[in-house]
C-alpha positions as CSV (number, residue, x, y, z in Angstrom):
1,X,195.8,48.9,195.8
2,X,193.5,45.9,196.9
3,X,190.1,45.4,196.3
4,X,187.6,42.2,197.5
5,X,184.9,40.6,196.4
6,X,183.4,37.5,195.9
7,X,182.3,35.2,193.1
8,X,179.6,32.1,193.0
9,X,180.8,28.8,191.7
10,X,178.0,26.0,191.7
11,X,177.0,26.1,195.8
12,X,180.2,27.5,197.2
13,X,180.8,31.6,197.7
14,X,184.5,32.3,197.2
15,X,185.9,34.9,198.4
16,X,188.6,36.9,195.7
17,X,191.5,39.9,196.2
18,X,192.6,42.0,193.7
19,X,195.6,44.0,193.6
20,X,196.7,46.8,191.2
21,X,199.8,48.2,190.7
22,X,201.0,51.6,192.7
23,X,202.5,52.5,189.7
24,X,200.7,52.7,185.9
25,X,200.3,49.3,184.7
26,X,202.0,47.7,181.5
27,X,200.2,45.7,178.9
28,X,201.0,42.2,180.1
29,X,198.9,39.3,181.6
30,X,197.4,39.0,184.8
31,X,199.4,37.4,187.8
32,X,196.5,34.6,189.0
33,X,197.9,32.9,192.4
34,X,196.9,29.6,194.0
35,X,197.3,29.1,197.8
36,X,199.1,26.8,199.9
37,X,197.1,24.1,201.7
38,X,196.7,25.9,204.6
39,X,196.5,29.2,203.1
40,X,194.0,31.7,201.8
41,X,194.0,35.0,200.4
42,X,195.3,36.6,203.6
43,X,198.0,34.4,204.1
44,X,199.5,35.4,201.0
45,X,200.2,38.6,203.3
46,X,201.9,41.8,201.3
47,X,203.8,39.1,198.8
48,X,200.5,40.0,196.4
49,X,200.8,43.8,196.4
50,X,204.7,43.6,196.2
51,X,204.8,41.6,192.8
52,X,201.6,43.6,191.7
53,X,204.3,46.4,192.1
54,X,207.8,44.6,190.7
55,X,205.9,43.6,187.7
56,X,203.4,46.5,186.8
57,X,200.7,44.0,186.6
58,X,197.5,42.9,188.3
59,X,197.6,40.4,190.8
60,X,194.0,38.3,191.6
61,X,193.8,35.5,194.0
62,X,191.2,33.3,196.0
63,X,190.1,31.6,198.6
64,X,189.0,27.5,197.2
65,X,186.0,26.3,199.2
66,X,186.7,26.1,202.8
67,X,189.0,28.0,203.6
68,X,189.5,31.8,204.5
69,X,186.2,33.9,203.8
70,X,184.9,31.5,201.1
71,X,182.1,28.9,202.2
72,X,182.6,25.7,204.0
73,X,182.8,22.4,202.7
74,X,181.5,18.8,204.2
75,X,184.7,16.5,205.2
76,X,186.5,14.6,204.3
77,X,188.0,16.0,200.9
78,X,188.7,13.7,198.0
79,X,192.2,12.2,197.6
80,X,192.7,13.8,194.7
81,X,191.4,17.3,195.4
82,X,194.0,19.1,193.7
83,X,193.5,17.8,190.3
84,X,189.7,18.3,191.0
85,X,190.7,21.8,191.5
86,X,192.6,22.5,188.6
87,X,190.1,20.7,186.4
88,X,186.5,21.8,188.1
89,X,186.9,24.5,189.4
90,X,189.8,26.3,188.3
91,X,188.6,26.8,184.6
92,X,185.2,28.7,185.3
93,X,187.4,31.3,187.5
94,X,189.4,31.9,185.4
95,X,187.1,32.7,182.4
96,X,185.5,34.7,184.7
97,X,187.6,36.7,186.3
98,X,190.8,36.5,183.9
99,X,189.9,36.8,180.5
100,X,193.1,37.8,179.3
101,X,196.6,36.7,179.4
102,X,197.2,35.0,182.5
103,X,200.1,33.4,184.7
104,X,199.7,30.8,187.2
105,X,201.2,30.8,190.1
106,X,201.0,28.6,192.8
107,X,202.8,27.9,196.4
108,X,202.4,24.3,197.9
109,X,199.5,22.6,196.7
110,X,198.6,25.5,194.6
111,X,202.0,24.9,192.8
112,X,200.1,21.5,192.1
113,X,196.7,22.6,190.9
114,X,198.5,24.8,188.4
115,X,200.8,22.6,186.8
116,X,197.8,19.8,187.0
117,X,195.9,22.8,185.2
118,X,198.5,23.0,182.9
119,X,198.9,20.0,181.8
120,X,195.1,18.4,181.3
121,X,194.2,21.7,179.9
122,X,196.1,23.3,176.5
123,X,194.6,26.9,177.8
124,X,195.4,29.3,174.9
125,X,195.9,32.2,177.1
126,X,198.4,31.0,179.6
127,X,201.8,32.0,179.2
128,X,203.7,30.6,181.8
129,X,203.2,28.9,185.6
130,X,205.2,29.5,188.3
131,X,205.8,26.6,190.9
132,X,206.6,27.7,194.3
133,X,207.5,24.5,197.0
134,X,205.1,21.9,193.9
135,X,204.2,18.4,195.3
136,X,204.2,16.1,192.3
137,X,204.6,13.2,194.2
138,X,204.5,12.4,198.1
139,X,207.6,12.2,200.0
140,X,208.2,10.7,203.1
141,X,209.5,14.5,204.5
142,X,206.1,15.5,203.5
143,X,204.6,13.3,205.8
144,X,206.2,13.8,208.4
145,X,206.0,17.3,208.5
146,X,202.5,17.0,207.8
147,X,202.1,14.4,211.3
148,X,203.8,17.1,212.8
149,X,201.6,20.0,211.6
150,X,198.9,17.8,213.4
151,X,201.0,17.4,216.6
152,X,201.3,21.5,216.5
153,X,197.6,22.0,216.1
154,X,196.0,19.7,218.5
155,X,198.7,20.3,221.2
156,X,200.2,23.0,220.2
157,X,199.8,26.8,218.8
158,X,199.0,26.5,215.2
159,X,195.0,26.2,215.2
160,X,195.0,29.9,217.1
161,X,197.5,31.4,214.7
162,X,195.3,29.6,211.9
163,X,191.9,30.8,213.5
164,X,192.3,34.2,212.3
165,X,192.8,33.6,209.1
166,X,190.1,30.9,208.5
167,X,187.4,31.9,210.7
168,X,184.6,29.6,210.3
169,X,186.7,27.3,208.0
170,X,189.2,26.5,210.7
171,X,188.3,23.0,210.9
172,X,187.7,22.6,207.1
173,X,191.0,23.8,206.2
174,X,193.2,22.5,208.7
175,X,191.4,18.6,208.8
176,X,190.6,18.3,204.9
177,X,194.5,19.1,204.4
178,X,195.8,17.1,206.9
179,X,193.8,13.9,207.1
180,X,193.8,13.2,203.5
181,X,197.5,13.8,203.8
182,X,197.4,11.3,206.2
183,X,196.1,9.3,204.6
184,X,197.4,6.0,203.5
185,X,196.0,5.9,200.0
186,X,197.3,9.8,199.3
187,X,200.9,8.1,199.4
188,X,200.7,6.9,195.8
189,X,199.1,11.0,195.1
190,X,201.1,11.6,191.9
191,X,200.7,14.5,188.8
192,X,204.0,13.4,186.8
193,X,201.0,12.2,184.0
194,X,200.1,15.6,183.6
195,X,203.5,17.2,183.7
196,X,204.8,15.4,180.2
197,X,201.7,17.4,178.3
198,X,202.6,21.0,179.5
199,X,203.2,23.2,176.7
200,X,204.2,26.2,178.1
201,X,207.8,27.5,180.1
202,X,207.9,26.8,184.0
203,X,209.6,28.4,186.7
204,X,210.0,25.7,189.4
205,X,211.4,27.3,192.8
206,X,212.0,25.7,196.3
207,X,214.0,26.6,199.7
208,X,216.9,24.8,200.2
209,X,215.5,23.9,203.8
210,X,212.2,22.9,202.5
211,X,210.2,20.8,205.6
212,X,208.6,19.3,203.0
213,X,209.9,18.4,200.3
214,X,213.6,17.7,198.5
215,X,214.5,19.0,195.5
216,X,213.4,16.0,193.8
217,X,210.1,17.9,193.1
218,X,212.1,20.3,191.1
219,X,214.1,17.7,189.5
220,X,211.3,15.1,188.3
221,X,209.2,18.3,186.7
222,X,212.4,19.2,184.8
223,X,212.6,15.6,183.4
224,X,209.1,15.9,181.8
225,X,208.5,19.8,181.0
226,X,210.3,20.7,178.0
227,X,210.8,24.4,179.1
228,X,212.1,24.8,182.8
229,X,213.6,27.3,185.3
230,X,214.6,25.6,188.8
231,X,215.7,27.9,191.2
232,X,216.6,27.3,194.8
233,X,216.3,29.5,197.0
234,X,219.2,29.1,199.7
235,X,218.3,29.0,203.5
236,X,214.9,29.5,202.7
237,X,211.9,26.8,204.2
238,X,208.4,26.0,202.3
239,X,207.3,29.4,202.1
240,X,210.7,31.5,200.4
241,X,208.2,34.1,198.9
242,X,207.5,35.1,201.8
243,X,211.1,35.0,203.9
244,X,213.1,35.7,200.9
245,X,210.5,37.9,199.1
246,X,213.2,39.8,197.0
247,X,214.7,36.8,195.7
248,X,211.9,34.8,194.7
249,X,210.4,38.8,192.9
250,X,214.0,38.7,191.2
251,X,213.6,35.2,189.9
252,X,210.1,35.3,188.8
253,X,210.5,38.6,186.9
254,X,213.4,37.2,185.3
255,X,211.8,34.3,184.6
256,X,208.9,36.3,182.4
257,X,210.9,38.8,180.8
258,X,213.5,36.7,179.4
259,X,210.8,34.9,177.7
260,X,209.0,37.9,176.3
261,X,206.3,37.9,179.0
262,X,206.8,41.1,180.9
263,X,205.4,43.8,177.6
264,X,208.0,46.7,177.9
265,X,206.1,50.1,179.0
266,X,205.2,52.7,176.2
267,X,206.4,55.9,177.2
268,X,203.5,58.4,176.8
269,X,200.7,55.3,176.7
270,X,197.4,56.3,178.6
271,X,197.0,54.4,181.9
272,X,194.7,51.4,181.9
């Protein structure tokens, strides 16, 4: 089951999902996602609801400012937004609407924000992140995908498909993701000096036919986090939780219980 709201953070309205299980929940933390950089709490589609379900857990996500139903923002965006994110932003929602247990997980450049969020801040209630298609550093496939993206949405049929999601943030979310893509100082964009300091396990997970990035993402986090799980997903593109939904639900439940995340369910314990 899904409900919305919204929650204040300094000038910006933000727009927040929940999602409970079908089934009686089990003790355990709460699932906290981060979106892509084109995405927003719709474009997570039924992904949310379906791991809400595999897991026996709640699932929240949002909306950052500017995109989706959450308020607009003034262009252009920072170069390094992302670790803005994780470090501004990302701690006050989380005490507020996490107080518990928590996971991260993140797809993209939420992948980014939560392992830059795990590694600048030692957060005594996160258990785990889990890195779907993470940018740690810029590749040159990146780019070019990204100049493509462009291509598609001045030209082509991307800004309509976008429009519905974003509504009034269609030009916020598309241009404040693209240009500072684009741009040529986001080339030397690079978290691997937060990576090093985070204490707690990873699961790292990428398609095989990733448009944007190799598996050297995968690879250089593994180098630095003492505890990690890389798992590619074969065939799959940028967004495998979505085309290969079983799989990456397999993995990431996997992934928590073989590290004594996932609490087993009492038999006979009252619903929560």
């Amino acid at each position: 089951m899904r409900t919305t709201s919204t929650i204040q953070h300094l000038a910006s309205t933000l727009e927040v999902a929940h999602w409970s299980p079908s089934l009686e929940s089990r003790d355990g933390p709460t699932i906290f996602l981060l979106h892509e950089g084109l995405g927003c709490v719709e474009m997570w589609k039924d992904f949310p609801q379906r791991l809400a379900d595999r897991l026996r857990l709640p699932v929240i996500a949002y909306s950052r400012a500017g995109y989706g139903g959450s308020s607009t923002i003034d262009l252009p965006r920072s170069l390094d937004y992302m670790q803005r994110e994780a470090d501004d932003v990302l701690p006050d929602l989380l005490q507020a609407l996490c107080d518990g247990p928590r996971v991260l997980l993140g797809h993209s450049d939420g992948a980014s924000i939560a392992l830059a969020y795990a590694g600048a801040h030692h957060d005594p209630l996160l258990t785990s992140v889990v890195a779907i298609a993470p940018h740690v550093v810029v590749e040159a496939i990146a780019t070019a995908a990204i100049q493509g993206a462009k291509e598609q949405f001045t030209a082509g049929t991307l800004a309509s498909k976008l429009a519905r999601y974003h509504r009034a943030n269609l030009t916020s979310a598309f241009w404040g993701w693209n240009d500072a893509w684009l741009d040529p100082d986001f080339r030397t964009f690079s978290i691997l000096d937060r990576l090093d300091t985070i204490a707690v396990p990873v699961l790292a997970l990428q398609g095989t036919e990733d448009e944007y990035g190799t598996s050297m993402q995968l690879e250089l986090i593994a180098s630095s986090v003492a505890e990690t799980t890389l798992i590619l997903i074969q065939e799959a593109k940028h967004s495998p939780h979505l085309t290969h939904t079983d799989r990456v639900l397999d993995a990431i439940e996997r992934f928590l219980d073989q590290r004594g995340i996932l609490v087993p369910k009492v038999t006979g314990s009252p619903p929560r």
